[in-house]
BAKOL-952737 format. One line per 3 residues: their letters; for each residue y, z, x of C-alpha. Coordinates in Angstrom, 1 decimal. Each point is the difference from the previous one (the first is absolute). Layout:
# BAKOL-952737
a> Y/Z/X; ... $
***
This chain:
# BAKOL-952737
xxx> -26.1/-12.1/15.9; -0.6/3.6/-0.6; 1.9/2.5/-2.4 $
xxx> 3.4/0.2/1.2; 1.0/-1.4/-3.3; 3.3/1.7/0.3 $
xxx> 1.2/-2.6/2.8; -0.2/-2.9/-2.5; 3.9/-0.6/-1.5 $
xxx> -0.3/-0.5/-3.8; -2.4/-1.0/-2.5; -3.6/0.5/-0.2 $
xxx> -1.5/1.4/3.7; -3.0/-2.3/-0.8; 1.7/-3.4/-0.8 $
xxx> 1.9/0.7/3.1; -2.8/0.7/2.3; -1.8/-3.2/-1.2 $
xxx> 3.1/-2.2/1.2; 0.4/1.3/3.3; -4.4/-0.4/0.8 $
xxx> 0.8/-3.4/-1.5; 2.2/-1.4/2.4; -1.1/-1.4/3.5 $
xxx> 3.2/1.7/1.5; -1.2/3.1/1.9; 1.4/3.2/-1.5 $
xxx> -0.4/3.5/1.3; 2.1/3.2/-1.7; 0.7/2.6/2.4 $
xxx> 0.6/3.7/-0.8; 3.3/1.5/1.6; -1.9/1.5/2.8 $
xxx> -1.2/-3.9/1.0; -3.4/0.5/-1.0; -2.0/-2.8/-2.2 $
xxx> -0.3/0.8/-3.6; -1.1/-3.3/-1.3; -0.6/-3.7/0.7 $
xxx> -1.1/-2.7/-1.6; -2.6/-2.1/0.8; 2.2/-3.2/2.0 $
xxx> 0.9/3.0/2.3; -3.9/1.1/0.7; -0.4/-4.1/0.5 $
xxx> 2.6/-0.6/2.6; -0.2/3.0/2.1; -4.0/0.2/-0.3 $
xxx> 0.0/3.4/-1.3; -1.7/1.4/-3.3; 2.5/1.9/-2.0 $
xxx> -2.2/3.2/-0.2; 0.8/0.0/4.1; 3.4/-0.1/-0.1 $
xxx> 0.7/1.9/-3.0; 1.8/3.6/1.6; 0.5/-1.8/3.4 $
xxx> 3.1/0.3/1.9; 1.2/-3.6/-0.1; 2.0/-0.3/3.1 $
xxx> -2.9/1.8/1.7; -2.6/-2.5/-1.2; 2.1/-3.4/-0.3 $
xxx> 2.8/0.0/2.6; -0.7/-1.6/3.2; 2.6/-1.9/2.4 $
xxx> -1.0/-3.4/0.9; -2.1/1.2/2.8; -2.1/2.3/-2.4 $
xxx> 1.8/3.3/1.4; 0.7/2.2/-2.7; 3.6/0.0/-1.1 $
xxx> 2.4/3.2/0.5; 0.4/1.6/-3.1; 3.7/0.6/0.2 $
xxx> -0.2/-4.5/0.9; -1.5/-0.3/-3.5; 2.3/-1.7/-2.5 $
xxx> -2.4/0.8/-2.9; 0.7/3.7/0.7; 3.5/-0.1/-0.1 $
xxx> -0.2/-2.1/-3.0; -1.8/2.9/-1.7; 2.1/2.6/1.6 $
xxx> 3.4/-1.6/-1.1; -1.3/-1.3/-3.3; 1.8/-3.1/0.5 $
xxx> -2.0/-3.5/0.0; -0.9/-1.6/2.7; -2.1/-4.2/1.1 $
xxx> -0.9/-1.0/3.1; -0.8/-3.5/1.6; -2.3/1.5/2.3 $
xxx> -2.9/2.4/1.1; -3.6/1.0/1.0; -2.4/1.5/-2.1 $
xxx> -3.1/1.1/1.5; -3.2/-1.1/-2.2; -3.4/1.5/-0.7 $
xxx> -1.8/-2.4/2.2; 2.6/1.3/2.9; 2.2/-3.1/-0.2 $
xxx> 3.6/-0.6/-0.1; 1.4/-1.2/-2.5; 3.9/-1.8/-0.4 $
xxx> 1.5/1.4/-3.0; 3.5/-0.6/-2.4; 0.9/3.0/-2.0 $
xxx> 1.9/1.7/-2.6; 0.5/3.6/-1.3; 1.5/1.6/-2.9 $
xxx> 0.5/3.3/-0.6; -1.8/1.5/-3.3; 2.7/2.3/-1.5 $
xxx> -0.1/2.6/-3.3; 2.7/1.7/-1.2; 2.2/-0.5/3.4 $
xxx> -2.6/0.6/2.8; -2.3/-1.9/1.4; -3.8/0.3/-0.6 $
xxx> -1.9/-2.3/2.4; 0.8/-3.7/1.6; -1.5/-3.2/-1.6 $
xxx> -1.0/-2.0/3.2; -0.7/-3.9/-0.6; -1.3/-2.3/2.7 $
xxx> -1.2/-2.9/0.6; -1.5/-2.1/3.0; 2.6/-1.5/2.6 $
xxx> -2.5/-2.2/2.3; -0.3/-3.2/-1.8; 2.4/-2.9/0.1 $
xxx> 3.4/0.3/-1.2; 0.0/-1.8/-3.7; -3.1/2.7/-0.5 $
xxx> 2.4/2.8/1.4; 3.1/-0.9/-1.9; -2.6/-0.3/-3.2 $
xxx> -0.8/3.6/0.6; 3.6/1.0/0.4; 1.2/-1.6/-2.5 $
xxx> -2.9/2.0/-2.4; 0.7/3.2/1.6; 3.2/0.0/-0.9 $
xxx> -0.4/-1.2/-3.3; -2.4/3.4/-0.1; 2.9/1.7/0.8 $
xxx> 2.1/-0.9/-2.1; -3.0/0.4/-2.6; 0.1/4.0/1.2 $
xxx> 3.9/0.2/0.0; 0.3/-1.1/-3.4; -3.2/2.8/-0.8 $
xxx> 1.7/2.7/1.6; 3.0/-0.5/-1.5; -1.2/-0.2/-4.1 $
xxx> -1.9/3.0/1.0; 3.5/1.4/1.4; 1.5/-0.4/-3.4 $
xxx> -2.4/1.0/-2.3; 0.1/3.7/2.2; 3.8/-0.3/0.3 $
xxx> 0.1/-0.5/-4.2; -2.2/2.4/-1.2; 2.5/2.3/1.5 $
xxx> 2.3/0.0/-2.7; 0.3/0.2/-3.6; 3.2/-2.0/-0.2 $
xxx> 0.7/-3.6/-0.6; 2.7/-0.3/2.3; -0.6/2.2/2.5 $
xxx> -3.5/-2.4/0.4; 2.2/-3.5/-0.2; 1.8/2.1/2.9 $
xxx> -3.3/0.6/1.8; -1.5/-3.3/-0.7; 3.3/-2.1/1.2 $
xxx> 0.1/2.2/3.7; -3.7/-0.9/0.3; 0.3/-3.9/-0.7 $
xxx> 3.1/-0.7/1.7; -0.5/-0.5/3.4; -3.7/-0.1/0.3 $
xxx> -0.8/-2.5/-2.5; 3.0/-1.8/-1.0; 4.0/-0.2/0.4 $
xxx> 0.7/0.6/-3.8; -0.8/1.5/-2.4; 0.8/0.1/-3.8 $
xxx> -1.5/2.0/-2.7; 0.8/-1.0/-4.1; -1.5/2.2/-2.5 $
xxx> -0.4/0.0/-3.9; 2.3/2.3/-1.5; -0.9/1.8/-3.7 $
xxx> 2.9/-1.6/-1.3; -1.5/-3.4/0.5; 1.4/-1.2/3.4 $
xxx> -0.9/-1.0/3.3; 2.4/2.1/2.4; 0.3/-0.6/3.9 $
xxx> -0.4/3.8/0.9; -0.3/-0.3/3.9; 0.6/-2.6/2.8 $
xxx> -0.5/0.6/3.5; 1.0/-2.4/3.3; 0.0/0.5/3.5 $
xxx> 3.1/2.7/0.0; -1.8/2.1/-2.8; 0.7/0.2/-3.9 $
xxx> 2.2/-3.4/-0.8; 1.5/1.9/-3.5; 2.1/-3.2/-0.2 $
xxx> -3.2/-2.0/-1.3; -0.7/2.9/-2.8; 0.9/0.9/-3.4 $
xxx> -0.9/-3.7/-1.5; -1.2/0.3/-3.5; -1.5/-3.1/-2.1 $
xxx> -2.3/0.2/-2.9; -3.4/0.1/0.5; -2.2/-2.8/-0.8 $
xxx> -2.8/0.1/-2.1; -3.3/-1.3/0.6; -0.4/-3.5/0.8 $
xxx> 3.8/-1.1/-1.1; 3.0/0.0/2.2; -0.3/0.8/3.9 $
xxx> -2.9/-1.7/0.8; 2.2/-2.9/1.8; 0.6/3.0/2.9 $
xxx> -2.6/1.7/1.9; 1.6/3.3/-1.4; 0.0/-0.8/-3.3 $
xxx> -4.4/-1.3/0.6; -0.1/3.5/1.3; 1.4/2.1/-2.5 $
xxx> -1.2/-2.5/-3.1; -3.5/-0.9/1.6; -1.0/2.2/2.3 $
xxx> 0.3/-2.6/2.7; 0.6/0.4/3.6; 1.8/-2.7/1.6 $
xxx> 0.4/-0.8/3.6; 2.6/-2.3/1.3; -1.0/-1.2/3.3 $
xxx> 3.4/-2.4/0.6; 2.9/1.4/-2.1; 2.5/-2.6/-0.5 $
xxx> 4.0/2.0/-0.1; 1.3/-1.3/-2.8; 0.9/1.2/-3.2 $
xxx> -1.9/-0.5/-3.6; 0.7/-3.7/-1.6; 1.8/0.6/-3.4 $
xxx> -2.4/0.6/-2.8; -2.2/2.2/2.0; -0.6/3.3/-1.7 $
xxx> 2.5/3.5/1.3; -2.9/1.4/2.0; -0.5/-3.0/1.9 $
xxx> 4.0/0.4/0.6; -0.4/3.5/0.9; -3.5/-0.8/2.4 $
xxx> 1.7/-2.9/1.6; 3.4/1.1/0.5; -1.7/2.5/2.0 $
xxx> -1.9/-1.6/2.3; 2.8/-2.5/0.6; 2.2/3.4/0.9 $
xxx> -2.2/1.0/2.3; -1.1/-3.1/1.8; -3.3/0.3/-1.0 $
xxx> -2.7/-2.4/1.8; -2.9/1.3/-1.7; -0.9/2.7/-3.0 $
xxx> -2.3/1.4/-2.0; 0.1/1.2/-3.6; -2.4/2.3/-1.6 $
xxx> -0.3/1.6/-3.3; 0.2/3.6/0.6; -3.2/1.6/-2.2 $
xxx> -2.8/-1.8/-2.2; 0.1/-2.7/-1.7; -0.2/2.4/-3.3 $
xxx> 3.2/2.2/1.4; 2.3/-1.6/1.6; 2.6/2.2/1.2 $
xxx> 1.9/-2.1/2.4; 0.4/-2.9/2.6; -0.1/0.8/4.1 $
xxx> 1.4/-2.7/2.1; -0.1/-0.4/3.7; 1.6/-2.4/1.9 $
xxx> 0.2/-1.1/4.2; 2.9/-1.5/1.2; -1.8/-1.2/3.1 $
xxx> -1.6/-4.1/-0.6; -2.6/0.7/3.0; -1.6/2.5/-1.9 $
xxx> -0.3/-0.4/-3.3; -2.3/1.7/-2.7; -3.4/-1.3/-0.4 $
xxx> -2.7/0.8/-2.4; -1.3/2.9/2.1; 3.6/1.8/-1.1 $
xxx> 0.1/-1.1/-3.7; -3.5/1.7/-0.3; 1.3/3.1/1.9 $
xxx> 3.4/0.2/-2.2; -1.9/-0.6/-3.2; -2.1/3.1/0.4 $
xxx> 3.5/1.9/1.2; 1.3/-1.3/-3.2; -3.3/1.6/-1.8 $
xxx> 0.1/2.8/1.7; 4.0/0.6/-0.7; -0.4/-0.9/-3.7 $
xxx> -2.3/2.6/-0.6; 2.4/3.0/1.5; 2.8/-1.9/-2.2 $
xxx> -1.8/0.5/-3.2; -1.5/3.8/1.3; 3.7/1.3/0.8 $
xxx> 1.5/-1.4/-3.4; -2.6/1.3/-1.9; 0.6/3.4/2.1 $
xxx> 3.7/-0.1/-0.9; -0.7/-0.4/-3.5; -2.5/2.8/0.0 $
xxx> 2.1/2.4/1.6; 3.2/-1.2/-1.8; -2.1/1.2/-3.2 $
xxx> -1.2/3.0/1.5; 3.7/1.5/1.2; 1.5/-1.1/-3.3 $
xxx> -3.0/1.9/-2.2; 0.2/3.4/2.6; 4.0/-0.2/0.0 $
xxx> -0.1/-0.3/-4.1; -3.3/2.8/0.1; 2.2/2.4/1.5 $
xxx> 2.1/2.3/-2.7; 3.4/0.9/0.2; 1.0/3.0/0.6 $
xxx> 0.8/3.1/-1.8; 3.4/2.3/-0.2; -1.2/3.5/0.6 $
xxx> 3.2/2.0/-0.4; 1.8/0.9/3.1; -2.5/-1.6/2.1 $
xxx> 0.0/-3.0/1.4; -2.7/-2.9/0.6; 0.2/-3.5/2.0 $
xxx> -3.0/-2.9/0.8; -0.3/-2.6/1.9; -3.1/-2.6/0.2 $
xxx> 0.2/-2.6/3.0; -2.5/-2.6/0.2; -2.2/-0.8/3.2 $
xxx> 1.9/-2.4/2.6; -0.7/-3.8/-0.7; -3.5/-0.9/0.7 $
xxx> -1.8/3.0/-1.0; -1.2/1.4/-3.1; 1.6/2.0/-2.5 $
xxx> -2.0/3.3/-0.3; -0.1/2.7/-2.5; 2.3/2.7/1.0 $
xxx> 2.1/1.2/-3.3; 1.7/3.1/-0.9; 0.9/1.7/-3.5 $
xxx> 2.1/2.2/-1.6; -0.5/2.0/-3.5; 1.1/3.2/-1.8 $
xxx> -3.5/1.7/-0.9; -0.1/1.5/-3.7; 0.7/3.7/1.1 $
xxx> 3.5/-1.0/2.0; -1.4/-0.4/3.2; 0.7/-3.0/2.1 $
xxx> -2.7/-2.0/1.1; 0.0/-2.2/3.2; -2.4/-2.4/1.4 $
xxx> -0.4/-2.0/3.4; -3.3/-2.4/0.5; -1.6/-2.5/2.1 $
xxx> -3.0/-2.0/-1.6; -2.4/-1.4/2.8; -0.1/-3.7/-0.7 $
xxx> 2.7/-3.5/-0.3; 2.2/-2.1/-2.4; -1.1/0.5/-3.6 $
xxx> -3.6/1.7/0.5; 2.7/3.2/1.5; 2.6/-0.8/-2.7 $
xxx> -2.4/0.1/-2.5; -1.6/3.0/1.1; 3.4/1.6/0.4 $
xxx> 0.7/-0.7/-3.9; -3.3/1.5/-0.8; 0.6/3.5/1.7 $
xxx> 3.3/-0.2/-0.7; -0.6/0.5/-3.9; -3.1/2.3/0.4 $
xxx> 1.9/2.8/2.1; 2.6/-0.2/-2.0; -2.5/0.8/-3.2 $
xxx> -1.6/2.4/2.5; 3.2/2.2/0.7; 2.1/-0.6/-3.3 $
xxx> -1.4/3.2/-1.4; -1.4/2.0/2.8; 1.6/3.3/1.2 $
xxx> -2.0/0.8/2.7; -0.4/-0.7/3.6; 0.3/-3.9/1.1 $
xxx> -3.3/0.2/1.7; -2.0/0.4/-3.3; 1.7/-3.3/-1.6 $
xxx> -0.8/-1.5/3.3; -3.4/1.1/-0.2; -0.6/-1.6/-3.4 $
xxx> 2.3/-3.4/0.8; -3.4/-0.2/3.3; -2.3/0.6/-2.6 $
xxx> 1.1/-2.7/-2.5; 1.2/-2.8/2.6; -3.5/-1.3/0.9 $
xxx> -0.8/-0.3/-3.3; 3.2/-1.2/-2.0; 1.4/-2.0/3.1 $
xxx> -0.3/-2.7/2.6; 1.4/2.1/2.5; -2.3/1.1/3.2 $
xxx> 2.2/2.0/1.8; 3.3/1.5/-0.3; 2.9/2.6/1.4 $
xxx> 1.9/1.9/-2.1; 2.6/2.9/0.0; 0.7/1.7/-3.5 $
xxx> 3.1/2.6/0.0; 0.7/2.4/-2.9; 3.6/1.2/0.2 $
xxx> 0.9/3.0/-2.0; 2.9/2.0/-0.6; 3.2/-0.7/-1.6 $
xxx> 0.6/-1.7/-2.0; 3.9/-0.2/1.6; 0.4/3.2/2.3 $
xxx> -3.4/0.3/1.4; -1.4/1.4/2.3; -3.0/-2.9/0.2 $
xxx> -3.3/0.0/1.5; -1.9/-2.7/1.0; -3.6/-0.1/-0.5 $
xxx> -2.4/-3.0/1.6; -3.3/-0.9/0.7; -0.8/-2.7/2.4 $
xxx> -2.9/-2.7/0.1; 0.3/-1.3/3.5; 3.8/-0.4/0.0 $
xxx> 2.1/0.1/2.5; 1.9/3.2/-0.7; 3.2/0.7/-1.7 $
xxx> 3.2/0.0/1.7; 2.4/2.9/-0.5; 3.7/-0.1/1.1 $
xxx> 1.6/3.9/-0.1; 3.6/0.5/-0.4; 0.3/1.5/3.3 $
xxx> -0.4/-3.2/1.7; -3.7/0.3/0.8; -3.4/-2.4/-1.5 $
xxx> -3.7/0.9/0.4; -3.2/-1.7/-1.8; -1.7/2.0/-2.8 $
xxx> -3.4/-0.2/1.7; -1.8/2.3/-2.6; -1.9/-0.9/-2.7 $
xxx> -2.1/-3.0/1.3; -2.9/-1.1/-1.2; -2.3/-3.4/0.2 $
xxx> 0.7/-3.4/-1.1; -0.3/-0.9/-3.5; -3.5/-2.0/-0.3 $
xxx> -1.6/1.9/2.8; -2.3/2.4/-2.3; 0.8/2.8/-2.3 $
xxx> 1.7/3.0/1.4; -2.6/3.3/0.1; 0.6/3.4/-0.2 $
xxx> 3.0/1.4/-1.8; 1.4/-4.0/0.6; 3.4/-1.4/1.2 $
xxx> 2.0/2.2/2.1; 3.6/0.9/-1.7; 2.9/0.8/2.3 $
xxx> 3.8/2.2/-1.2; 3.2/-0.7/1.5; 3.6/1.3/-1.2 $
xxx> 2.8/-2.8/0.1; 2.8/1.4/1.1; 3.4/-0.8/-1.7 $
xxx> 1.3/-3.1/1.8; -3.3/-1.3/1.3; -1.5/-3.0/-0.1 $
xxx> -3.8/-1.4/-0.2; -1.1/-3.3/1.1; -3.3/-1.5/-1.1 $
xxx> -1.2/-3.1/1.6; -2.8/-2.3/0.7; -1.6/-0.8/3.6 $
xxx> 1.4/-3.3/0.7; 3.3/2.2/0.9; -1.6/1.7/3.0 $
xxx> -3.0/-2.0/0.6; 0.7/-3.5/2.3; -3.2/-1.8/2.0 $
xxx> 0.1/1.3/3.4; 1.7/3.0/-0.7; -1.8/3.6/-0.8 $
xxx> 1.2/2.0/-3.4; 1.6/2.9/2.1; 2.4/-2.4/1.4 $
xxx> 1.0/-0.8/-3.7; 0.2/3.1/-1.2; 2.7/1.1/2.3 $
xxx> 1.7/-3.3/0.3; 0.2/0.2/-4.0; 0.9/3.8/0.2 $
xxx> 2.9/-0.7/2.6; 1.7/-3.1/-2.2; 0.2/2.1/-2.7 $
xxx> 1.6/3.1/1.1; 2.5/-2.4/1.7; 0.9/-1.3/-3.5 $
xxx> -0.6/3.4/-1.8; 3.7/0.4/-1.2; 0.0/-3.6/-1.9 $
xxx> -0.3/-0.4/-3.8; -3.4/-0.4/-1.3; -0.6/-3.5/-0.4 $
xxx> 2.0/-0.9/3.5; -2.6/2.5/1.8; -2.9/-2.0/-1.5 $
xxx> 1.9/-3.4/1.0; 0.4/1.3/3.5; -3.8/0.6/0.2 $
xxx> -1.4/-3.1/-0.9; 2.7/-1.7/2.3; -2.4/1.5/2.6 $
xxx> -3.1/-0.8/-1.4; -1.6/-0.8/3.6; -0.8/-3.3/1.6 $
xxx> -3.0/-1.3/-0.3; -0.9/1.6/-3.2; -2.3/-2.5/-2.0 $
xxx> -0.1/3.3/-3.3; 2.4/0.2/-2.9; 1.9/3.0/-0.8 $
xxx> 0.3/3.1/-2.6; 2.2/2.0/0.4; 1.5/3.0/-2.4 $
xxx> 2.8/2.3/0.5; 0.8/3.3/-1.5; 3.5/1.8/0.4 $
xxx> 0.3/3.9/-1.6; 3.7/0.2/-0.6; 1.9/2.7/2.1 $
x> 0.8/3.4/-0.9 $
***
């Protein structure tokens, strides 16, 4: 069958492989440029062809022959336009040309082989037309019960990609919902466990889209083997059951029956349900929830081919479920320990200081950006903007960790902030868990009410400082960079140092990259985006400037945000 494990849907490549050279229906899998890139041995049989040979052939070239044995027009051949539409495609009739040079009467289908939204290749089944009709409706009949074998594939494959997308619960009962409803069923329904001990009907969706008139149903949750098992739903969420219901009978729970039978049965006879399926959605050891899927149509009901097929959906889903909430949890915990982690800050006489901390969007990680503010033991002002490389509470523990060693670092030092900079890159392999790390650290002298002020910085791979002049201009302080904490210690005479006066009425603005930084965009872009908005908002108190800059933060950031603000009163 070759390598090309790539072309089979979901599971194990091997297991997969071993069911299609198992059956005596004739598969071949086509590459999008029509050329044979496995078979399995009922195909070698029927056409008279060892798969070595046709392996890399062009399979209209080689196969297609009109009735007369002339080779078929390419732009005549349905398989081709099947591949170049990526739509599927049977037909009743056709000529194959064998090895031993005759023709041979064929009924096929195709299916296009798709990942993540474009196709890959055609799946080609096929099977002899020439003997008597029972034997040809036989073969029809198992074709397309191969097909629908391949559908249902294609489309758990489709929604494990589709979920691993996301790091939210709902936005992946969204996802999985669109997915199921039309392709597999008319309904759907999804009830999950709640930590408060409840099952809660989260997400229906029909034919027109979400149905919110079917959600926001809460019952208690059964436990174990007790109440629900009178209900498919309730043998799902108590035993790990699925349940398919080939002939639903519309009518409502007898009295007695337990409320999720109520609940399971109300809603099928809402819908007009002719059929269903119920499946737990996880393990039988973590249960997180219940999918049910129902068809309204009696002609085609579900059969055991789609109660396997939902029950690993309902595997598959449970285990996102129980990822996201523990995600949530985790970076609830994280946000709350770097929002407490970061200190209040000080009054330094006539100047005046503002912070702001914005998480990441929903469905990404919190990071470790953080800024600080302290008054150093000889007067001078101290401030502090950082980024540590790294997510949720590894970063917010790492944050706490440099936090209080600079801060033991600078309390009593003088000098330049490159030399306690120098020491803090020294000491953070060693006393930390952090691997890398940004950092700006200010001194501001002067004062302590009149001024003038000075600012002194060093910077370890930080974006640079932002300063706002009274005369209605802003640059970047681009001096005094250096490397990233964690990258090796500095040589020579060590961190570079930068000196710039603050002029009476100015104001600084320290910040961290998910301000100016956005996927797809470059930092220059940033910069002067960021440098724009805030001379536009120049004139506004201190806290409203630093509101106005985070209502811009730019979309499609997936980075929290630091930011600190220094304002030197006017003369």
């Amino acid at each position: 069958m070759g390598d090309d494990v790539g072309l089979w849907p979901v599971g194990d490549p091997g297991f997969w492989r071993q069911v299609v050279e198992r059956l005596v229906t004739a598969v071949l899998v086509l590459d999008t440029a029509g050329r044979v890139v496995a078979a399995n041995p009922a195909a070698g049989r029927l056409l008279g062809r060892t798969i070595a040979a046709m392996r890399g052939a062009d399979a209209h070239d080689l196969l297609h022959r009109d009735a007369d044995g002339n080779r078929v027009p390419r732009d005549r051949c349905p398989l081709l336009r099947t591949l170049a539409e990526g739509k599927e495609a049977r037909g009743e009739g056709g000529t194959y040309l064998r090895g031993d040079g005759r023709l041979l009467a064929v009924s096929w289908s195709a299916s296009p082989l798709t990942e993540d939204g474009s196709v890959r290749g055609v799946a080609l089944l096929f099977t002899d037309a020439t003997g008597e009709p029972s034997v040809h409706r036989e073969r029809t009949a198992r074709t397309r019960a191969l097909e629908d074998l391949n559908e249902r594939l294609s489309l758990v494959a489709e929604i494990t990609d589709v979920l691993g997308q996301t790091l939210e619960t709902d936005e992946a009962l969204a996802r999985l919902v669109r997915l199921l409803v039309p392709r597999l069923a008319d309904w759907a329904a999804v009830d999950l466990r709640t930590g408060s001990g409840e099952i809660h009907r989260v997400a229906v969706t029909g034919p027109g889209g979400r149905n919110a008139g079917f959600e926001g149903r809460r019952e208690p949750a059964p436990e174990g083997a007790g109440e629900g098992e009178d209900s498919p739903l309730g043998r799902a969420l108590t035993g790990g059951d699925s349940v398919l219901q080939e002939r639903v009978a519309a009518v409502l729970p007898a009295a007695g029956h337990s409320h999720l039978a109520a609940i399971h049965n109300g809603f099928l006879a809402a819908v007009g349900a002719s059929s269903a399926v119920t499946v737990p959605l996880g393990a039988r050891d973590r249960i997180t929830g219940a999918l049910t899927v129902v068809r309204t149509d009696p002609a085609h009901p579900f059969d055991e081919g789609d109660l396997v097929a939902v029950s690993d959906v309902g595997r598959r889903v449970g285990v996102v479920i129980d990822n996201t909430r523990r995600y949530g949890r985790q970076r609830a915990v994280a946000e709350a320990m770097q929002r407490n982690l970061l200190a209040p800050l000080p009054r330094p006489g006539h100047l005046r200081l503002a912070a702001r901390y914005q998480p990441a969007p929903a469905g990404s990680q919190v990071g470790g950006d953080w800024y600080d503010a302290f008054t150093l033991k000889d007067g001078a002002l101290a401030l502090v903007i950082g980024d540590v490389v790294g997510h949720d509470l590894t970063a917010a523990a790492g944050m706490a960790q440099l936090h209080g060693i600079l801060r033991s670092l600078a309390w009593d030092h003088t000098g330049p902030p490159g030399a306690v900079v120098d020491r803090l890159d020294a000491a953070m392999p060693v006393i930390t868990t952090v691997p890398l790390a940004t950092l700006i650290l200010a001194r501001v002298e002067g004062g302590p009410d009149t001024g003038p002020w000075t600012l002194h910085w060093t910077s370890a791979g930080h974006p640079p400082p932002l300063l706002l002049s009274p005369d209605g201009t802003a640059c970047y302080l681009e001096a005094g960079q250096g490397l990233l904490l964690g990258t090796g210690p500095a040589t020579g005479a060590g961190r570079p140092d930068a000196m710039h006066p603050l002029e009476p009425g100015s104001t600084l603005l320290l910040y961290t990259d998910g301000l100016v930084e956005t996927p797809g965009s470059d930092l220059d872009t940033g910069l002067d985006r960021l440098r724009r908005h805030v001379l536009a908002h120049a004139s506004e108190p201190l806290d409203t400037l630093c509101d106005r800059v985070l209502a811009v933060v730019p979309p499609g950031s997936t980075d929290d945000v630091a930011l600190l603000a220094l304002r030197v009163p006017p003369p």
